[in-house]
C-alpha positions as a Markdown table, in Angstrom:
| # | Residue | x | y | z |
|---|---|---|---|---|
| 1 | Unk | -36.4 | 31.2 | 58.9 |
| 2 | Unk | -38.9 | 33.6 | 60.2 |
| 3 | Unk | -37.6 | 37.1 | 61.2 |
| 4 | Unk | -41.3 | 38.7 | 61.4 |
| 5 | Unk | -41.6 | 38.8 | 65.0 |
| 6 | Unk | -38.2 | 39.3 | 66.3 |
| 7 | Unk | -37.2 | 42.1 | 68.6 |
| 8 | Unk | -33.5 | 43.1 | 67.6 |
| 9 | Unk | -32.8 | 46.1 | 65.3 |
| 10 | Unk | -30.4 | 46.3 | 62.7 |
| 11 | Unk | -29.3 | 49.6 | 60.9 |
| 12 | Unk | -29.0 | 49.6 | 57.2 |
| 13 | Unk | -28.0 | 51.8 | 54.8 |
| 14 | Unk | -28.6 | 51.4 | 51.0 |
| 15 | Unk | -25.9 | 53.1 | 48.7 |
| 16 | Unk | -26.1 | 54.6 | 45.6 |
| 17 | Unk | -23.7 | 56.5 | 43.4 |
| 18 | Unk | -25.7 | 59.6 | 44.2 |
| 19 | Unk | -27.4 | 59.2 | 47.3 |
| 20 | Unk | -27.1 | 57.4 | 50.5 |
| 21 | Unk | -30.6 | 56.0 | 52.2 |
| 22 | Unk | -30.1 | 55.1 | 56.0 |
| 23 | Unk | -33.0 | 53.6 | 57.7 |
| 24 | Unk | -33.6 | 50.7 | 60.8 |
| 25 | Unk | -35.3 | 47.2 | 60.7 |
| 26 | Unk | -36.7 | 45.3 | 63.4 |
| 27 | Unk | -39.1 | 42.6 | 63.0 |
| 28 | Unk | -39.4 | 42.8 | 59.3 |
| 29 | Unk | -40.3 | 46.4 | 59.7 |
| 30 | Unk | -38.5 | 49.8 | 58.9 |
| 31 | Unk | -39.2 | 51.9 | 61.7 |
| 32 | Unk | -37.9 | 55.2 | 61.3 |
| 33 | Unk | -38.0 | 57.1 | 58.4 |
| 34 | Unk | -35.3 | 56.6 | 55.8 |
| 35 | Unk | -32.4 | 59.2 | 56.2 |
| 36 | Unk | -31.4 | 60.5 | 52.9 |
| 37 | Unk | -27.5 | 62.1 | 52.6 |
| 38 | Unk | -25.7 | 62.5 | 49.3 |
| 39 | Unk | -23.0 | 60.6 | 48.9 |
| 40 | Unk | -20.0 | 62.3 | 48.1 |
| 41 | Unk | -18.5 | 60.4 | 46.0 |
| 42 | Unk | -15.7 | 62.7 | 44.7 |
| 43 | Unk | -14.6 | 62.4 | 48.2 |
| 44 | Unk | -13.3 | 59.5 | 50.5 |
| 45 | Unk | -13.4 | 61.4 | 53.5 |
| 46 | Unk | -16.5 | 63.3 | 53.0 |
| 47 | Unk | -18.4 | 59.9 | 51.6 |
| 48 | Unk | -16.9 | 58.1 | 54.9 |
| 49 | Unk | -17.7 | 61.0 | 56.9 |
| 50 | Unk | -21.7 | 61.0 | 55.9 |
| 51 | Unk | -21.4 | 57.3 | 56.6 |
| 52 | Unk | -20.5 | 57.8 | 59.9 |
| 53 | Unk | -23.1 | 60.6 | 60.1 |
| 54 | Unk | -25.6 | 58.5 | 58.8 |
| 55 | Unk | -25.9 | 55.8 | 60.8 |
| 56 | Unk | -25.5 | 58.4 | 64.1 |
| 57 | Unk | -28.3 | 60.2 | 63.2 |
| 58 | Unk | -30.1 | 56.8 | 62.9 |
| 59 | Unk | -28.6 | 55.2 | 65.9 |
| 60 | Unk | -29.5 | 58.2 | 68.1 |
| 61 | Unk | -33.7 | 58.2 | 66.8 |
| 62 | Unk | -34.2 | 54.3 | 68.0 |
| 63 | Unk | -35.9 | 53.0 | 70.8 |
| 64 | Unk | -33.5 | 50.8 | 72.0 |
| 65 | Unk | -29.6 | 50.0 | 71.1 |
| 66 | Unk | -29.3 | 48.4 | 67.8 |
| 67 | Unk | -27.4 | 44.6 | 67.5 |
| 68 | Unk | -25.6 | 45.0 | 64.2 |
| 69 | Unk | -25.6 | 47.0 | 61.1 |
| 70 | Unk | -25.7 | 45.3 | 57.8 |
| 71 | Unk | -25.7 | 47.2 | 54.1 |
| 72 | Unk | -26.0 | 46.5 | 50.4 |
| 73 | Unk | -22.5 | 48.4 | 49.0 |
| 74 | Unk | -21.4 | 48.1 | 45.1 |
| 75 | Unk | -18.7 | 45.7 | 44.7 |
| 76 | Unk | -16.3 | 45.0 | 44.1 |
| 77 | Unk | -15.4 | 44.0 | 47.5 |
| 78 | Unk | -13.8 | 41.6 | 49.8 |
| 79 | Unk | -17.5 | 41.6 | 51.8 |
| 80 | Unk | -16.9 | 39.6 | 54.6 |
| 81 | Unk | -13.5 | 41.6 | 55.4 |
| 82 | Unk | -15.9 | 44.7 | 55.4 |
| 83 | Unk | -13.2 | 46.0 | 52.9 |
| 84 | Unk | -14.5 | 47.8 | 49.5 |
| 85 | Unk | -12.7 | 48.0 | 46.4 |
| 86 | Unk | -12.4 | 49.8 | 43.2 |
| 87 | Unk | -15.7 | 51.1 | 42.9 |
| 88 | Unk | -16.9 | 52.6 | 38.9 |
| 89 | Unk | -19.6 | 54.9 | 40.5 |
| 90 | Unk | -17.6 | 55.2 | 43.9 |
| 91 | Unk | -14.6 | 56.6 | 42.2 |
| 92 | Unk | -13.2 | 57.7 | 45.7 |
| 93 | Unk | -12.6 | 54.0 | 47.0 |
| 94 | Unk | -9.8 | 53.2 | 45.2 |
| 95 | Unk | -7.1 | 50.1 | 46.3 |
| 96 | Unk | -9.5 | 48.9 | 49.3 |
| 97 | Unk | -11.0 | 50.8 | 51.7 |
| 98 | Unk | -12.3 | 49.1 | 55.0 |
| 99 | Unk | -15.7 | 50.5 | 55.7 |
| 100 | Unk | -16.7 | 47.7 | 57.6 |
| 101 | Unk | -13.9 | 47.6 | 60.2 |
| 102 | Unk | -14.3 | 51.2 | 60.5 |
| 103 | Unk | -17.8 | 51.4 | 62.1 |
| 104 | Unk | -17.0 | 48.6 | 63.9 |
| 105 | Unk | -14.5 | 50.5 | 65.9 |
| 106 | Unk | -17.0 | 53.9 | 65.7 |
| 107 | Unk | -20.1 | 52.2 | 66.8 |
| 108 | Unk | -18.9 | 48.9 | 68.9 |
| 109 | Unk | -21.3 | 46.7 | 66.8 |
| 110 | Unk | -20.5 | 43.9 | 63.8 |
| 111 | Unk | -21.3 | 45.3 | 60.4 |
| 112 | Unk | -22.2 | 43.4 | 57.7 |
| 113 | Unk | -22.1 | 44.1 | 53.9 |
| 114 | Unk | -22.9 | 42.3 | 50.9 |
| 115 | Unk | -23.8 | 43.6 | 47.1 |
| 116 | Unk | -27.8 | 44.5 | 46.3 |
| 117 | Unk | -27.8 | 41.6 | 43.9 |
| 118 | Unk | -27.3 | 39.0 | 46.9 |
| 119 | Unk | -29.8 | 41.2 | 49.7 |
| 120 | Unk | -32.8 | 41.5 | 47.0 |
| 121 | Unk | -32.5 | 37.3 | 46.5 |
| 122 | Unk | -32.4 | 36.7 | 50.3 |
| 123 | Unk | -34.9 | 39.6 | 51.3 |
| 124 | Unk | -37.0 | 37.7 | 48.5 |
| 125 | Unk | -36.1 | 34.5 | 49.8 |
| 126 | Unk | -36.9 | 35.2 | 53.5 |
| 127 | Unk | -40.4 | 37.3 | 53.4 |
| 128 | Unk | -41.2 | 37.7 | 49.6 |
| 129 | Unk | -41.1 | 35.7 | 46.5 |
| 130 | Unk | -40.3 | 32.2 | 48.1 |
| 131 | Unk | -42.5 | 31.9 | 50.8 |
| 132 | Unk | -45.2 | 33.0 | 49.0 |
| 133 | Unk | -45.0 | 30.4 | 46.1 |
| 134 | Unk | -44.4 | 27.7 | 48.7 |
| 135 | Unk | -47.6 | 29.1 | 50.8 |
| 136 | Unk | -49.4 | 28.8 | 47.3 |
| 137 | Unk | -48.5 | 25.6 | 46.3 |
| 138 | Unk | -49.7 | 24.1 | 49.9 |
| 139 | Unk | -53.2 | 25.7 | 49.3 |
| 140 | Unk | -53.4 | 23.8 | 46.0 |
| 141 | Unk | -52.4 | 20.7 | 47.2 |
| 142 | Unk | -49.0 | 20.1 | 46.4 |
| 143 | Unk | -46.4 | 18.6 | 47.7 |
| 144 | Unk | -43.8 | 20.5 | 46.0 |
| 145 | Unk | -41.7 | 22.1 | 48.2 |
| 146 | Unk | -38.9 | 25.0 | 47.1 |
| 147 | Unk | -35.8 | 25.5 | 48.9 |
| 148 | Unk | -33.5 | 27.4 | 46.8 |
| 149 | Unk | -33.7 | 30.7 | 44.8 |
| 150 | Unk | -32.2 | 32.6 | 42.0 |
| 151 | Unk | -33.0 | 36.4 | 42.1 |
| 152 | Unk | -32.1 | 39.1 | 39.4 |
| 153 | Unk | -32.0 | 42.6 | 39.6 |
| 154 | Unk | -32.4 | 44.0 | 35.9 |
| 155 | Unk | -32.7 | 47.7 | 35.6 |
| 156 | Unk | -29.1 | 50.1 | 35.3 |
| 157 | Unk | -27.6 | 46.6 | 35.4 |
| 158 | Unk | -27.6 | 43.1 | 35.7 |
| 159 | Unk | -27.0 | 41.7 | 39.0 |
| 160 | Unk | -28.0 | 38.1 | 40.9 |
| 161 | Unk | -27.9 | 36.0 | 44.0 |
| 162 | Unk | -28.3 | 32.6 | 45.5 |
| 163 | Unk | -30.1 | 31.8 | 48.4 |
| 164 | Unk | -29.9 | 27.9 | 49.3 |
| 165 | Unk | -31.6 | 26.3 | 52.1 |
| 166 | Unk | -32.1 | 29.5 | 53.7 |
| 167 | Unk | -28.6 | 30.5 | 53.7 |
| 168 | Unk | -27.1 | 33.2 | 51.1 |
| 169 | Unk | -24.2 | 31.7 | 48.7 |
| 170 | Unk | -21.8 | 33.9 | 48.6 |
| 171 | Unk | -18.6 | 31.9 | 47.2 |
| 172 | Unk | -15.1 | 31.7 | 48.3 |
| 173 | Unk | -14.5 | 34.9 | 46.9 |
| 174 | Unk | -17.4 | 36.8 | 47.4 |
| 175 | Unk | -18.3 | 37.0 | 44.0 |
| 176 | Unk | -21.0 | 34.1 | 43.4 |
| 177 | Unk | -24.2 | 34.7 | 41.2 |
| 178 | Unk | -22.3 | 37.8 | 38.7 |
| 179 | Unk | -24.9 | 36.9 | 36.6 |
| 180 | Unk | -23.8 | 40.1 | 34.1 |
| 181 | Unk | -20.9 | 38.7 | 32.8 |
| 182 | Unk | -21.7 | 35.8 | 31.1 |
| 183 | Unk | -21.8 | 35.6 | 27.8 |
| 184 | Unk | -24.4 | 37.6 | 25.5 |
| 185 | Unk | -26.4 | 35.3 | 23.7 |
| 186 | Unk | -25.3 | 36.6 | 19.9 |
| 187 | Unk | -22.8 | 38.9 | 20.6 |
| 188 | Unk | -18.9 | 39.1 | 21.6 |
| 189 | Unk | -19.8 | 40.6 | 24.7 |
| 190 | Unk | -20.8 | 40.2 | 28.6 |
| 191 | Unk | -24.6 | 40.0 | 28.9 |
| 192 | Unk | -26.0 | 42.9 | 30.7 |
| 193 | Unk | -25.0 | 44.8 | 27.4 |
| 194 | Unk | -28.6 | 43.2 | 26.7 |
| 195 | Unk | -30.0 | 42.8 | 29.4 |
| 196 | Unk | -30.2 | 46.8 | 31.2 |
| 197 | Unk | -32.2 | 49.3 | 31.0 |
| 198 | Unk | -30.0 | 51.0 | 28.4 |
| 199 | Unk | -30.1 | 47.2 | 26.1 |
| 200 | Unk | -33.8 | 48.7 | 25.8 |
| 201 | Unk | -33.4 | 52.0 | 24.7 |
| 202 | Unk | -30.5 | 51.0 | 22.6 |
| 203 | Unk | -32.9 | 48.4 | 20.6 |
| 204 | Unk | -35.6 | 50.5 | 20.9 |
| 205 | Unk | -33.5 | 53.4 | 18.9 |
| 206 | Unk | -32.1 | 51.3 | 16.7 |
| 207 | Unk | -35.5 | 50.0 | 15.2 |
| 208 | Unk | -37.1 | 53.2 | 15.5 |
| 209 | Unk | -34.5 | 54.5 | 13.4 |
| 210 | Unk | -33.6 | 57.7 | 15.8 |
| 211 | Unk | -30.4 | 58.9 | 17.2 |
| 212 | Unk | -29.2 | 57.2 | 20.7 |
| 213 | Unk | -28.2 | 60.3 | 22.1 |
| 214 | Unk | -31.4 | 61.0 | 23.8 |
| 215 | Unk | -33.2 | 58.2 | 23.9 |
| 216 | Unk | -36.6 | 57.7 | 25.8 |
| 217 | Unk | -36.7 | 56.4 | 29.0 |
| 218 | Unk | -37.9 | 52.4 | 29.7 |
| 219 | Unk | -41.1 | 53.5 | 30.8 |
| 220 | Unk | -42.3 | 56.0 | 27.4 |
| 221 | Unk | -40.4 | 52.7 | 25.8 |
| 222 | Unk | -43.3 | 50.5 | 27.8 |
| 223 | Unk | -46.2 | 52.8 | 26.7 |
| 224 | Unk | -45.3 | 53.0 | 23.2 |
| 225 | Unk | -45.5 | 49.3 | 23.5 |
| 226 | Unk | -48.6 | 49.2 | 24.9 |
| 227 | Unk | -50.1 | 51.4 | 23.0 |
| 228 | Unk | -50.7 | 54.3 | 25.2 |
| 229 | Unk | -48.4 | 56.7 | 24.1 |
| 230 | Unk | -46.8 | 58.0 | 20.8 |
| 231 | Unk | -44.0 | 56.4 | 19.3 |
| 232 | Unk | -42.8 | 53.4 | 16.8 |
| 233 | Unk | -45.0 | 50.6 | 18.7 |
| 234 | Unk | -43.0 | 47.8 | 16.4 |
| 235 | Unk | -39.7 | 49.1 | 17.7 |
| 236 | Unk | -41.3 | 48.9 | 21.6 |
| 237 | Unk | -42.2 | 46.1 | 21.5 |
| 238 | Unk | -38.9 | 44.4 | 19.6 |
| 239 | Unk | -37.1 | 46.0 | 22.3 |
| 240 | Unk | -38.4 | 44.4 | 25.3 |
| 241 | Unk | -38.6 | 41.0 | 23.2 |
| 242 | Unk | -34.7 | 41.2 | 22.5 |
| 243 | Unk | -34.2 | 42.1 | 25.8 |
| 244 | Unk | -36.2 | 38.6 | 27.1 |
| 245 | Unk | -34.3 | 36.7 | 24.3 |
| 246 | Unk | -30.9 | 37.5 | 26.5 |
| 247 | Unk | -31.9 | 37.3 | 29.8 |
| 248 | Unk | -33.8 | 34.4 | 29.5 |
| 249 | Unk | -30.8 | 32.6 | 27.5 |
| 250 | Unk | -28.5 | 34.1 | 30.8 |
| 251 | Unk | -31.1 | 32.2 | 33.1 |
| 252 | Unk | -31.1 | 29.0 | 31.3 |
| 253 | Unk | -27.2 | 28.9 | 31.6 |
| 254 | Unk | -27.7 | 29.7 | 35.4 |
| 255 | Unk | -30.4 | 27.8 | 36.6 |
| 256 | Unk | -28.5 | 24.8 | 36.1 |
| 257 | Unk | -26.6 | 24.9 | 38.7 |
| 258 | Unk | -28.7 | 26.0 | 40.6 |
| 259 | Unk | -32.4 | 23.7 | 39.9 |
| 260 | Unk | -34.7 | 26.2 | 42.2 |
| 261 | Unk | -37.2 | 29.5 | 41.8 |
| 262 | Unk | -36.2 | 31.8 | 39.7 |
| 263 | Unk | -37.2 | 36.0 | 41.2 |
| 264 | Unk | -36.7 | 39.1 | 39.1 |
| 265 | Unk | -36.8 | 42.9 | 40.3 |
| 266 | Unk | -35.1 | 46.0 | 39.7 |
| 267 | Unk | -36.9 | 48.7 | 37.4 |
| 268 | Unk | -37.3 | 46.7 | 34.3 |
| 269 | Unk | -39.6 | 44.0 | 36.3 |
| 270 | Unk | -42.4 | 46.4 | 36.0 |
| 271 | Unk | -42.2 | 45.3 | 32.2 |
| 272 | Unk | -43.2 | 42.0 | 33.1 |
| 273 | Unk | -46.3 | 41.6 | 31.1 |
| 274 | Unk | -44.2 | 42.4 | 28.1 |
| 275 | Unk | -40.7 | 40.4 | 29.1 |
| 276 | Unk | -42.0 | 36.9 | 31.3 |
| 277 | Unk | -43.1 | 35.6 | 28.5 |
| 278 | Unk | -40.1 | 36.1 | 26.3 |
| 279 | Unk | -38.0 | 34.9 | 28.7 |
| 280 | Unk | -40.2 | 31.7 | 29.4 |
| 281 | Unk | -40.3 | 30.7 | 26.1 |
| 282 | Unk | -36.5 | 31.1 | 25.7 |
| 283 | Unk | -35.5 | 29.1 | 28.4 |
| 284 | Unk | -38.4 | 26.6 | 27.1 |
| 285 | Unk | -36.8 | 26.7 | 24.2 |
| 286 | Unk | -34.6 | 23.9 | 22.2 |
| 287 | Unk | -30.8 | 22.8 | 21.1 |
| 288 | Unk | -29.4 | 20.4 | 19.0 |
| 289 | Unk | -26.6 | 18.3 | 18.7 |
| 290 | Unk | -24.1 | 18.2 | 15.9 |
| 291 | Unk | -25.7 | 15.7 | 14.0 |
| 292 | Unk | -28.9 | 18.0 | 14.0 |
| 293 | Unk | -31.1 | 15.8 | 16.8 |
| 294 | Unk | -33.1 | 18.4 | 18.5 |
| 295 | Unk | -34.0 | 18.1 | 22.1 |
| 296 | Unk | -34.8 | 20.4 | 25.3 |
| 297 | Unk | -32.6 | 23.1 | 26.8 |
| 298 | Unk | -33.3 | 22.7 | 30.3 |
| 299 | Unk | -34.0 | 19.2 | 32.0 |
| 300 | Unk | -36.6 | 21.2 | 33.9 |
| 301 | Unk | -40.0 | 22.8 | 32.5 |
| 302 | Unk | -39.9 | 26.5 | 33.0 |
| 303 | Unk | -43.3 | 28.1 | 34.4 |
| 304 | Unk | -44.4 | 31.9 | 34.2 |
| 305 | Unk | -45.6 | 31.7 | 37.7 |
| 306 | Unk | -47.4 | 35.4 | 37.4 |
| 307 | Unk | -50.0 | 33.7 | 34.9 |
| 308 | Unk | -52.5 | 31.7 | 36.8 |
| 309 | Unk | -53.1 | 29.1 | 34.3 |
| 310 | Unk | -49.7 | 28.5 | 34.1 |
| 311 | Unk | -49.5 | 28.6 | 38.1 |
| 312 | Unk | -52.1 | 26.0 | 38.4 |
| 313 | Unk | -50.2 | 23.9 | 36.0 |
| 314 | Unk | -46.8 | 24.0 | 37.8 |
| 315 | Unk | -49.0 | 23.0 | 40.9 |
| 316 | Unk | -50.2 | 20.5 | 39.2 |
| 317 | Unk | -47.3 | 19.0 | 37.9 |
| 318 | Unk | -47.4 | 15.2 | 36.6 |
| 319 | Unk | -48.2 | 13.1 | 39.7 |
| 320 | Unk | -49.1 | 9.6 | 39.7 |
| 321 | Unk | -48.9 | 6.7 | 41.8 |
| 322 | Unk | -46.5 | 3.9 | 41.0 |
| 323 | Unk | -46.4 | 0.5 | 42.9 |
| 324 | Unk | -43.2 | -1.0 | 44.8 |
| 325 | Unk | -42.1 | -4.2 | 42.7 |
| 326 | Unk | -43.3 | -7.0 | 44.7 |
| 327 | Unk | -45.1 | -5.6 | 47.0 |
| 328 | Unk | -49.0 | -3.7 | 47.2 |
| 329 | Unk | -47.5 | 0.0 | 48.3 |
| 330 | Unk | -47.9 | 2.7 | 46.1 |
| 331 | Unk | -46.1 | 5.8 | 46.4 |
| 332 | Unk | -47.2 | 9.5 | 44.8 |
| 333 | Unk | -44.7 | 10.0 | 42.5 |
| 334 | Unk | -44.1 | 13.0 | 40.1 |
| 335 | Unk | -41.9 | 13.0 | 36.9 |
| 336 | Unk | -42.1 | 16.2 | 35.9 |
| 337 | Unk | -39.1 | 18.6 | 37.3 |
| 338 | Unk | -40.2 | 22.0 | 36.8 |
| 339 | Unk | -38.8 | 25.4 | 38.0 |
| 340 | Unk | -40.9 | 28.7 | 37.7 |
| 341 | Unk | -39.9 | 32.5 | 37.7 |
| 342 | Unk | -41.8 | 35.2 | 38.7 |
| 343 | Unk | -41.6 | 38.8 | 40.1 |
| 344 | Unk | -40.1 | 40.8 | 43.2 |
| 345 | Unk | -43.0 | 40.7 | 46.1 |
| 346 | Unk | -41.5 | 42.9 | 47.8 |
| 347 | Unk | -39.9 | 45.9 | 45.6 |
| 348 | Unk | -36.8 | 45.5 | 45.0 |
| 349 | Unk | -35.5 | 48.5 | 47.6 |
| 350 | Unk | -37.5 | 46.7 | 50.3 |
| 351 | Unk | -36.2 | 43.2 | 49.3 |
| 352 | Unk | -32.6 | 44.4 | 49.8 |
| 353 | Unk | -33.4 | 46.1 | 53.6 |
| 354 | Unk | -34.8 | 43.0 | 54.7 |
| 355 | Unk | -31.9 | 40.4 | 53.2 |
| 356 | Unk | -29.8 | 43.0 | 55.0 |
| 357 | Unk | -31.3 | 42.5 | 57.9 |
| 358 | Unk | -31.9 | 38.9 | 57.8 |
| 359 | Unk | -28.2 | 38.1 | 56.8 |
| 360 | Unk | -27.5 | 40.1 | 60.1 |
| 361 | Unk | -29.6 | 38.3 | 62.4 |
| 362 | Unk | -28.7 | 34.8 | 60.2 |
| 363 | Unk | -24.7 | 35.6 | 61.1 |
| 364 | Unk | -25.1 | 36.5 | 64.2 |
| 365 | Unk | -27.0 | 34.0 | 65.9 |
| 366 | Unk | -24.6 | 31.3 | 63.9 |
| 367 | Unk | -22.0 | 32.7 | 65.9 |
């Protein structure tokens, strides 16, 4: 579905521990300037107070009367009851507190809510990462078509979402795609333990042989890796190879169940150069039975669809043409299933505005 050129405006409001950013969508577009307001955190009634404020002060700069508003709020939550629960960097919302039903009454509009993890997939999903690989496949001549996506947000954490068909999974208990705790690949532990931000540093440390009480931040870890700044190179570069080794074993394990596009943002996806192909090879990688016979991990051939070579060859795919028995038809058929990840077209802030919006618009014209 195509949002691009439609005239309804929804408000949104991305929330952080720290800070909350309130802003306005219409047509794909922001159009106002983001309205920045600490949090409050310490405090219910002040963090539900600025809230409030927020979206006033946004409500009363538009053009015209917005139709909904729709947010990305940590979890967990009971989303489509608008209710939010015990939050970890929220520590005011404790034993459910219903945000959603609150504006409602305040502002007379339906509010919708949903974690960043599921937004950044369908923001992806609707005018990013999806479209664009579909779009790009067309021009090459293919007749592969994509209708599902996995995103991933890996920076601070490890968070995901499922778009199918155009429509956001959410699950029966609003908790689908909570990609950060599965397993860790080697160790006795939930998975974004490798796969964060602080996975890096703690590697990166660790080989470098220096304390972990001040440790350098992803981006000095990326330099040393690249060689353009100071520091143990071998350690940089370990770090971001560990750090592909677990995410793209978490991946494997997902995609599965999913069989679609695979989309990765948050502030570690500007490592890409150094973690894509890690987590290609990984999920490319093999198993073996008990009796030792080796064979692939995943039915389907994995793609770094940033590398054009490799893009071309995903296009390409296997196609031949096979006959009908007893008959002179042919049809194109291709053989070779094959998914492809990539990066965040969007940014990853951006990607969460627009799935808020679209899941908006999406809701309300279903009802």
């Amino acid at each position: 579905m195509d949002y691009s050129n439609d005239s309804r405006i929804v408000m949104t409001l991305d929330a952080g521990g720290t800070n909350f950013v309130f802003s306005a969508i219409q047509g794909n577009n922001e159009i106002i300037k983001p309205v920045t307001l600490p949090s409050n955190a310490h405090s219910l009634k002040l963090c539900l107070d600025t809230i409030t404020d927020g979206f006033t002060i946004v409500k009363d700069s538009l053009h015209d009367y917005p139709v909904a508003i729709s947010f990305a709020f940590p979890g967990p939550s009971d989303y489509p009851a608008g209710i939010i629960g015990d939050l970890g960097n929220l520590p005011a919302f404790r034993g459910g507190v219903a945000v959603g039903p609150m504006l409602e009454e305040q502002f007379h509009l339906p509010v919708f809510i949903n974690n960043d993890g599921d937004l950044f997939a369908y923001g992806e999903a609707i005018a990013g990462f999806l479209p664009e690989v579909n779009q790009k496949l067309k021009n090459l001549g293919s007749y592969k078509h994509y209708n599902n996506l996995f995103g991933v947000t890996l920076g601070t954490g490890f968070g995901g979402g499922i778009v199918r068909n155009g429509e956001l999974f959410l699950g029966d208990n609003s908790g689908s795609a909570e990609i950060w705790l599965m397993r860790h690949k080697d160790l006795d532990t939930f998975v974004e333990e490798g796969a964060s931000i602080r996975a890096v540093q703690k590697e990166y440390c660790e080989k470098a042989g220096i304390k972990t009480d001040n440790p350098p931040s992803p981006k000095d870890i990326f330099d040393i890796a690249m060689g353009e700044k100071a520091g143990n190179q071998k350690a940089a570069v370990r770090a971001f190879e560990r750090l592909s080794e677990v995410v793209g074993d978490a991946l494997s394990n997902a995609i599965t169940l999913i069989d679609g596009l695979m989309v990765i943002g948050g502030g570690l996806a500007g490592a890409q150069s150094l973690i894509l192909p890690g987590i290609v090879k990984e999920m490319n990688s093999s198993i073996y039975t008990l009796d030792g016979k080796k064979f692939d991990r995943l039915e389907a051939r994995v793609y770094n669809l940033e590398d054009e070579e490799e893009f071309f060859s995903f296009a390409r795919g296997d196609e031949r043409e096979i006959t009908i028995p007893g008959t002179n038809k042919k049809l194109r058929y291709d053989p070779l299933k094959r998914v492809g990840v990539g990066i965040s077209r969007l940014g990853t802030s951006k990607a969460v505005s627009l799935g808020a919006y679209a899941f908006a618009l999406f809701n309300l014209d279903r009802s």
